[in-house]
C-alpha positions in Angstrom: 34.9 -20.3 6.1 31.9 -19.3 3.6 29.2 -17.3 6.3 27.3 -16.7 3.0 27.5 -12.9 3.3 26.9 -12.1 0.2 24.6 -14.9 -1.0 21.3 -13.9 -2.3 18.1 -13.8 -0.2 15.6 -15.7 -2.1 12.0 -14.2 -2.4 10.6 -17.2 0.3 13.0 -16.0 2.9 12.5 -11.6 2.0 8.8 -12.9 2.9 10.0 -14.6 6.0 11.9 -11.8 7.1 9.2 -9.7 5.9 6.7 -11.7 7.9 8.8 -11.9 11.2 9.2 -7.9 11.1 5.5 -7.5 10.5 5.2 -8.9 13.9 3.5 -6.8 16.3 6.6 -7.2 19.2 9.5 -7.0 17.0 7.9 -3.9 15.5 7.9 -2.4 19.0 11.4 -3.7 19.8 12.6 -2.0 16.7 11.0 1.3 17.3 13.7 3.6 18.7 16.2 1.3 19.6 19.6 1.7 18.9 21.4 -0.6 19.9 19.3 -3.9 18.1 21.8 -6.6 17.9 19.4 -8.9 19.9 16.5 -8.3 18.4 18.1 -9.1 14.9 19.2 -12.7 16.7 15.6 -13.2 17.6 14.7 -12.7 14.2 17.2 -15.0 12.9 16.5 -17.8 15.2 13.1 -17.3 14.1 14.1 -17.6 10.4 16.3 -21.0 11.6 12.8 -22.4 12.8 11.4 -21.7 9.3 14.8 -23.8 7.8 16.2 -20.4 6.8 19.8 -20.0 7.6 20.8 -16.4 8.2 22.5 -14.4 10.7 21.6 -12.1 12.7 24.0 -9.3 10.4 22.3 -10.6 7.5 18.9 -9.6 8.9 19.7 -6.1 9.8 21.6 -5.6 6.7 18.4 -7.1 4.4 16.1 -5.1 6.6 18.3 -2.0 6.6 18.4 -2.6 2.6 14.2 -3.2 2.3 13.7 0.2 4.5 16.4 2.3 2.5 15.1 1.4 -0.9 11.2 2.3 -0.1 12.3 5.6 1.5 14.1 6.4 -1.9 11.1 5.3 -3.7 8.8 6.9 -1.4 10.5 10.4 -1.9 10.8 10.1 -5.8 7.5 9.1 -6.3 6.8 12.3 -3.9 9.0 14.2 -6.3 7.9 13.0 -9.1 4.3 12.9 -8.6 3.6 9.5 -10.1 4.9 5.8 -9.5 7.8 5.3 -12.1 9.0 2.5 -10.5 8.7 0.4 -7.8 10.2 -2.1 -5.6 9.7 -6.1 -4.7 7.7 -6.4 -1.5 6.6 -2.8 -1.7 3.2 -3.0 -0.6 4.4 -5.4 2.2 7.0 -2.8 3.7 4.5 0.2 3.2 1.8 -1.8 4.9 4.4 -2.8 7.9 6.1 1.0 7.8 2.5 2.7 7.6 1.6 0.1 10.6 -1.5 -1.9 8.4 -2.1 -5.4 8.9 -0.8 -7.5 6.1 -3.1 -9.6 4.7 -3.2 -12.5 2.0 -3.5 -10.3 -0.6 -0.9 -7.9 -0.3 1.7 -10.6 -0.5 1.1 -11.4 -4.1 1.6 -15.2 -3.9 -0.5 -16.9 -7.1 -1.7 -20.0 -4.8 -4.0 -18.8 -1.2 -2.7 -22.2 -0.3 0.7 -20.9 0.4 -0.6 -19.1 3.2 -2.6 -20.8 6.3 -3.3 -17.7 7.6 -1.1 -14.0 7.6 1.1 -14.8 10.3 2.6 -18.5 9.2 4.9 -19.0 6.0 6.6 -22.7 7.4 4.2 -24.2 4.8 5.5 -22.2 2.2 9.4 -22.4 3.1 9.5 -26.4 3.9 
C-alpha cells in the first residue's frame, strides 16, 4: 500500500500548497495552534479540489519543510550579511511569513495567463 510518502511535490502543487496557506483563514488557524491536524485536512481537501492528491501528513510535513528551510536561510543571510543562496518559493513564504499579499509577480511563473487572479491556480494544475 504505496501512500506516496516520500514521492516528490512537484513545483504546481508547492504553489498550491503555497497558495492555500497564503490564505487569509488558514493563516489565522495556523497561528498558535498546536494541535493542527484539522487544519492540515482542510488544506488537503483543498489540494484534492485542485486534482492534487496529498494527505493531510504530507501538508504539514511540506509546510513544516518550506518554514524550516527559510528560517535557516533567513538567519544565514543575517549572519552572513548577504544572500549566498536562496531557496525555491522564497519570496512566496517571506511574503506569507512577513504577512504581504502575494501577487502575480512574486510567483515567478513566465506566462500571467497561468494565473486568473492571486488566489486561483485550478487553471494552472488541470
Amino acid at each position: 500500500n504505496d501512500t506516496g510518502a516520500g514521492k516528490h511535490w512537484s513545483d504546481n502543487e508547492v504553489r498550491a500548497l503555497i497558495n492555500i496557506w497564503s490564505d487569509e483563514k488558514i493563516q489565522q488557524m495556523l497561528e498558535g495552534a498546536t494541535r493542527n491536524k484539522e487544519i492540515f485536512e482542510e488544506i488537503a481537501r483543498r489540494l484534492m479540489k485542485r486534482g492534487i492528491d496529498r494527505d493531510w501528513k504530507q501538508c504539514r510535513t511540506k509546510y513544516k519543510n518550506l518554514k524550516y528551510e527559510y528560517r535557516a536561510l533567513q538567519k544565514e543571510n543575517d549572519h552572513l550579511g548577504n544572500p549566498r543562496r536562496k531557496m525555491r518559493f522564497y519570496d512566496e513564504v517571506d511574503s506569507i511569513l512577513r504577512r504581504q499579499p502575494l501577487g502575480p509577480s512574486s510567483w515567478g511563473c513566465e506566462s500571467s495567463s497561468l494565473l486568473s487572479g492571486t488566489k486561483n491556480f485550478s487553471d494552472e494544475i488541470k
